[in-house]
C-alpha positions as CSV (number, residue, x, y, z in Angstrom):
1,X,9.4,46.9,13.4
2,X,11.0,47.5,10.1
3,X,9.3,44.5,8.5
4,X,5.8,46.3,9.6
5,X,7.0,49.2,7.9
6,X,8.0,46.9,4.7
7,X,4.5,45.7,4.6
8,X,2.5,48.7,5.7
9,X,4.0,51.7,3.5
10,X,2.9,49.6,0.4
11,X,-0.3,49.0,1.3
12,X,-0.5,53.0,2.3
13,X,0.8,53.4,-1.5
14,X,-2.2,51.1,-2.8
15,X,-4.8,53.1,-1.3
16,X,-2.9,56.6,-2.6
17,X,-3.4,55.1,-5.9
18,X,-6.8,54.1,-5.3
19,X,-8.1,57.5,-3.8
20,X,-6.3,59.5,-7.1
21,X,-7.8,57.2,-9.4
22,X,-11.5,57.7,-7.6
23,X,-12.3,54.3,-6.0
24,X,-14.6,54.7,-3.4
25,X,-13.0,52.8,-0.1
26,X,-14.9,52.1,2.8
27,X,-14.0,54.6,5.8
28,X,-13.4,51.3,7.7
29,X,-10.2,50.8,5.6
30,X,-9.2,53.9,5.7
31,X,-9.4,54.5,9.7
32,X,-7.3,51.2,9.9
33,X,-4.6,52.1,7.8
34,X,-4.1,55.3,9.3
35,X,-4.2,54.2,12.5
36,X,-1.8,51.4,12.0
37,X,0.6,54.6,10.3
38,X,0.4,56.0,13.6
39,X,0.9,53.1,15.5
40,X,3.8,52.6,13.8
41,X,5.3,56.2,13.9
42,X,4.7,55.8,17.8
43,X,6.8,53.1,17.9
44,X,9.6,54.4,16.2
45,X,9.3,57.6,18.3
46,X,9.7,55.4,21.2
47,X,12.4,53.3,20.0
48,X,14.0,56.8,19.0
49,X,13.9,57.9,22.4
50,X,15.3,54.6,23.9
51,X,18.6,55.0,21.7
52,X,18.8,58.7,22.4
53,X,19.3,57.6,26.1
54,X,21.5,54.9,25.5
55,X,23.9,57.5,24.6
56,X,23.7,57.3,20.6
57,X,23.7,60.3,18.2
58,X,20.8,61.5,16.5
59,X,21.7,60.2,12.9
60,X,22.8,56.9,14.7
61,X,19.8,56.7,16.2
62,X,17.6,57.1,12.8
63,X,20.3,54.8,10.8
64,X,19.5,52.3,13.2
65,X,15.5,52.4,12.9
66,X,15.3,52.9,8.9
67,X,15.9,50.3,6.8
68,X,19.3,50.2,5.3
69,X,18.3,50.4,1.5
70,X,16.1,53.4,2.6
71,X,18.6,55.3,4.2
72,X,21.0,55.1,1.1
73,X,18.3,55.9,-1.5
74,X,17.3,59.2,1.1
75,X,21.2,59.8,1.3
76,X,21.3,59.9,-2.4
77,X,18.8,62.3,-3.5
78,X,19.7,64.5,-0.3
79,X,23.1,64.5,-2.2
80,X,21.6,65.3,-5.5
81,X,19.4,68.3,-4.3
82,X,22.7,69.7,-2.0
83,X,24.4,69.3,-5.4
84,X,21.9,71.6,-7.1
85,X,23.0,73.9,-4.4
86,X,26.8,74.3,-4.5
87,X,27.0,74.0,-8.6
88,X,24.8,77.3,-8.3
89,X,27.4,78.5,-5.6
90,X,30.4,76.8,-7.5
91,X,31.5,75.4,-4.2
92,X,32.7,72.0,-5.4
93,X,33.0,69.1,-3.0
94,X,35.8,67.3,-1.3
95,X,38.5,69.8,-2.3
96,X,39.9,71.4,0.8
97,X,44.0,71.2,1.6
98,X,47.0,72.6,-0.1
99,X,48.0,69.5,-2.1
100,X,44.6,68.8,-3.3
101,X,44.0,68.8,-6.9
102,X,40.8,68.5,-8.7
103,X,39.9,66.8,-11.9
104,X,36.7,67.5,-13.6
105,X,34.6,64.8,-15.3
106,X,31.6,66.2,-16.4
107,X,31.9,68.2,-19.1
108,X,31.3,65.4,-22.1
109,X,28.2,64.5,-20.4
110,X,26.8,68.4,-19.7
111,X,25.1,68.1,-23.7
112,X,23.2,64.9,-22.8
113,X,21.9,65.8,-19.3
114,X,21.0,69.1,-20.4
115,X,18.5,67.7,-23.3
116,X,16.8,64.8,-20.9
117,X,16.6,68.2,-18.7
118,X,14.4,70.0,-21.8
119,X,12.7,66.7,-22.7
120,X,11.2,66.5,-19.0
121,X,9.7,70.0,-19.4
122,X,8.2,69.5,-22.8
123,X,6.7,65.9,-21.4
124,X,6.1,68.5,-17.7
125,X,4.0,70.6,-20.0
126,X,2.4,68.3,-21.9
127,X,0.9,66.5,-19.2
128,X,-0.4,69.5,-17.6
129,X,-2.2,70.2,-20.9
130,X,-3.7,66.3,-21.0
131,X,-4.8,66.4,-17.0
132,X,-6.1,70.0,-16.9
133,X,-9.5,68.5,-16.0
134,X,-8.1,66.1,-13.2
135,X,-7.2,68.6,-10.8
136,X,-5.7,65.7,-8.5
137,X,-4.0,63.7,-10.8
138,X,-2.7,66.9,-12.6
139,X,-1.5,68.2,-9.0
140,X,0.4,64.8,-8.7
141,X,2.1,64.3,-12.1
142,X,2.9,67.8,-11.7
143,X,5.1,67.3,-8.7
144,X,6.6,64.5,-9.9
145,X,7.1,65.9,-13.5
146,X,9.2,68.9,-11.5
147,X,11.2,66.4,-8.7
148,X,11.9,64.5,-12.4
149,X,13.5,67.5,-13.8
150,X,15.4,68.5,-10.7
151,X,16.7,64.8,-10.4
152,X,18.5,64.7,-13.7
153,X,19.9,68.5,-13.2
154,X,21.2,66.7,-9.9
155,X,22.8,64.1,-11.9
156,X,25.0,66.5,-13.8
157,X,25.5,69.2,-10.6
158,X,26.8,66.3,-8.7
159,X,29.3,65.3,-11.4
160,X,30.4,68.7,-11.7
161,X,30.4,69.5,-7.9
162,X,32.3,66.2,-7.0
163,X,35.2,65.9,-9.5
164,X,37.8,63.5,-8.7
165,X,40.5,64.6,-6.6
166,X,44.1,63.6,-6.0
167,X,45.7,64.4,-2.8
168,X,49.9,63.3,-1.4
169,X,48.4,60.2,-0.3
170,X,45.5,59.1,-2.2
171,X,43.1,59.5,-6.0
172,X,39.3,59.9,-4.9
173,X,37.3,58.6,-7.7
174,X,33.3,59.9,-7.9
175,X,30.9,59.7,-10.6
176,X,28.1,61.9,-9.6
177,X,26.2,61.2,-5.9
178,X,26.9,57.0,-5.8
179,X,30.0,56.6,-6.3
180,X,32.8,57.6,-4.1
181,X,36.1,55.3,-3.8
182,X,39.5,56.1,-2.2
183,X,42.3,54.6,-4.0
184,X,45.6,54.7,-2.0
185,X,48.4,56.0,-3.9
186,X,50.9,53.3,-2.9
187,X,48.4,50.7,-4.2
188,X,48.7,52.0,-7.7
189,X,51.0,49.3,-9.9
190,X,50.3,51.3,-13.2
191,X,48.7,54.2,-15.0
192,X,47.5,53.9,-18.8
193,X,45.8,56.3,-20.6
194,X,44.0,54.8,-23.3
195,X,40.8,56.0,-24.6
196,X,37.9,53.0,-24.4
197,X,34.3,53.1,-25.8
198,X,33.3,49.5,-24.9
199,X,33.5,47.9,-21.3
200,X,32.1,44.9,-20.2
201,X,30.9,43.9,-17.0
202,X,33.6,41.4,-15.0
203,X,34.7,40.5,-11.7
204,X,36.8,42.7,-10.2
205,X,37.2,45.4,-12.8
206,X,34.9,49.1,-12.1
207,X,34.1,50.9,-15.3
208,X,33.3,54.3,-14.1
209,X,32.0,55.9,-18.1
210,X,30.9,59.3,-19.0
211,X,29.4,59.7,-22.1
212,X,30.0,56.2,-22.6
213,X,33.6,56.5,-22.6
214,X,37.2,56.0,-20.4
215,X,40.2,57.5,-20.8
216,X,42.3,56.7,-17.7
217,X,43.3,52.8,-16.8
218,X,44.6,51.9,-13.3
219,X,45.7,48.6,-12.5
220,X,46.0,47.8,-8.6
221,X,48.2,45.9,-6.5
222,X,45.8,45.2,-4.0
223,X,41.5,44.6,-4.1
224,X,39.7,48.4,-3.3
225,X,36.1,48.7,-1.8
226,X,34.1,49.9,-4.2
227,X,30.3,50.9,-2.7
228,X,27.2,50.1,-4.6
229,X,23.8,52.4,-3.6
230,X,22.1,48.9,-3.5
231,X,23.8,45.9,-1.9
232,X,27.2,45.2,-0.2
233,X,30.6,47.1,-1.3
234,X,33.1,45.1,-4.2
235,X,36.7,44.4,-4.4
236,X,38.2,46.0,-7.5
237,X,41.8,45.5,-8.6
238,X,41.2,47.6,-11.8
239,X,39.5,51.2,-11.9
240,X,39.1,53.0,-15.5
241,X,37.5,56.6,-15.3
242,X,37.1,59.6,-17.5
243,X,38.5,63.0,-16.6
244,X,38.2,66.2,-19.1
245,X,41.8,66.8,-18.9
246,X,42.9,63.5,-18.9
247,X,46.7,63.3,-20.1
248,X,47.0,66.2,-16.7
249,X,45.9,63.5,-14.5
250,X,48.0,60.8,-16.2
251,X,50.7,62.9,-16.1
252,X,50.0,63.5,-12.3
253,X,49.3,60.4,-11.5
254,X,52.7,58.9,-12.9
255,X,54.7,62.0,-10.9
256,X,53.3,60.8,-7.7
257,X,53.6,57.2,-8.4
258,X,56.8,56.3,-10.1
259,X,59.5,56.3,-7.3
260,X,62.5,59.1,-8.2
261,X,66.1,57.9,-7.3
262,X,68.9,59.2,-7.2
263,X,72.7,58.1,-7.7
264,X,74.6,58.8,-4.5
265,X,77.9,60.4,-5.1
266,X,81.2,57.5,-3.8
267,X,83.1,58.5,-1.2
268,X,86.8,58.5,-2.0
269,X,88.7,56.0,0.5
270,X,92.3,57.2,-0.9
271,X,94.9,58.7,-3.6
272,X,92.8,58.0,-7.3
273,X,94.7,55.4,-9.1
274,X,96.0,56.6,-12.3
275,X,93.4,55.7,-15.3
276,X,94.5,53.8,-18.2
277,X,95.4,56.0,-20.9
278,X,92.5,55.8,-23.8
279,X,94.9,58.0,-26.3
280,X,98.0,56.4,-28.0
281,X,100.1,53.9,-26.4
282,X,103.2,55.5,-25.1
283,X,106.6,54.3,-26.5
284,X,108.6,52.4,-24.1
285,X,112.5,52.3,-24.7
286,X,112.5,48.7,-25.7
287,X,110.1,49.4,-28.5
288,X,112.2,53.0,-29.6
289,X,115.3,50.7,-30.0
290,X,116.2,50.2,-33.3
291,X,117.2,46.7,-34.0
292,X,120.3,45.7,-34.2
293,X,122.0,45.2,-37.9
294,X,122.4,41.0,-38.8
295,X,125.6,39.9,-38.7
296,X,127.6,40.0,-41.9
297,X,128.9,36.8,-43.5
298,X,133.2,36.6,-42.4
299,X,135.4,36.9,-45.8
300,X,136.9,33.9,-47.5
């Protein structure tokens, strides 16, 4: 079923293109694609139903019918648009509980997403101007000009709605609505800050930039899933990220990582022994003697 779906929804794409563009299709064509559409939507139905009965939730249900890249790109822009929502609310994500701490991350980045944001509405209006006399082609570009505008101010609510956060237990690192890894505290062999601009692509190693640039280094002691919105999740032993208050979380960090110990106070098994005196060596009697006078020579 979900290679029929593979094949058919780009053939139903095809013949959107076609109709917008003004090719005349024969209404042969068109009965068959739409009736294989519903063919196939009354499968899934069914197959819904049969799930539903074998006792499985409703999302585990759909996760199971939809194709597995499709359900992460539709979890990602459902992330993006909620996004939208709580930076307008400032209700920021994934920060509940009385030793949670958040650290932002989007704030060198806000400059930059804010002029793709304008340069979509001047290219948004533009368009409009050029396509004013074809009303269905200016209807479509429209829409997409505006879900365009609303994906990159979903970009930057998600970074600033998701910051990282840093819990008794744990660092959760995000960048914006893809990335999202948990990184054990105990697992933590060392904290750098260092301030990077370049970072190359290597095994094992997750480069997690904003505005091109890193300014906190952890090294692990042990490989971390790392999840990729395309494809399976990665071991990483080394994690550098940017935070706006970086030496804070460095500082942090190192508190909650570096063991604190303590010298335990000796118990005392009997009478102290006297010390050694560190002051002048006392005068014993033998060395307050005088010595005796030599002998004098008998007279002749």
């Amino acid at each position: 079923m979900k290679y029929a779906a593979y094949a058919l929804l780009p053939a139903e794409f095809v013949l959107v293109v076609c109709l917008v563009a003004g090719v005349r299709i024969p209404p042969a064509v068109l009965a068959g694609a739409e009736a294989a559409v519903g063919l196939l939507l009354l499968a899934h139905g069914v197959a819904f139903l049969r799930l539903r009965r074998r006792g499985l939730a409703a999302r585990q249900a759909v996760r199971a019918l939809v194709p597995e890249p499709v359900w992460r790109l539709v979890g990602h822009e459902m992330r993006l648009m909620t996004s939208l929502v709580r930076w307008v609310a400032r209700r920021p994500h994934g920060v509940a509980g009385p030793e949670a701490r958040a650290f932002g991350h989007a704030r060198d980045q806000a400059a930059l997403m804010y002029g793709f944001a304008f340069v979509c509405v001047v290219e948004s209006v533009g368009m409009s101007y050029l396509l004013a006399d074809w009303p269905v082609v200016h209807a479509v570009v429209l829409v997409l000009d505006v879900y365009t505008v609303l994906f990159v101010l979903g970009l930057h609510a998600a970074s600033a709605t998701r910051p990282h956060v840093l819990t008794a237990d744990a660092l959760r690192v995000r960048q914006a609505a893809h990335v999202d890894v948990r990184i054990p505290l105990d697992r933590i062999a060392g904290v750098r800050h260092e301030l990077l601009f370049s970072h190359q692509k290597a095994d094992g190693e997750l480069n997690l930039s904003v505005g091109s640039q890193t300014s906190v280094t952890l090294d692990l002691t042990g490989p971390v899933p790392a999840p990729r919105l395309l494809g399976a999740p990665r071991p990483v032993r080394t994690v550098r990220l940017h935070a706006d208050d970086a030496r804070a979380l460095y500082q942090a960090l190192k508190a909650r990582t570096t063991p604190t110990t303590s010298a335990a106070p000796t118990a005392s098994t009997g009478p102290t022994a006297p010390t050694a005196s560190t002051g002048p060596t006392a005068l014993t009697p033998a060395r307050t003697a005088r010595p005796s006078a030599p002998d004098r020579p008998a007279s002749a």
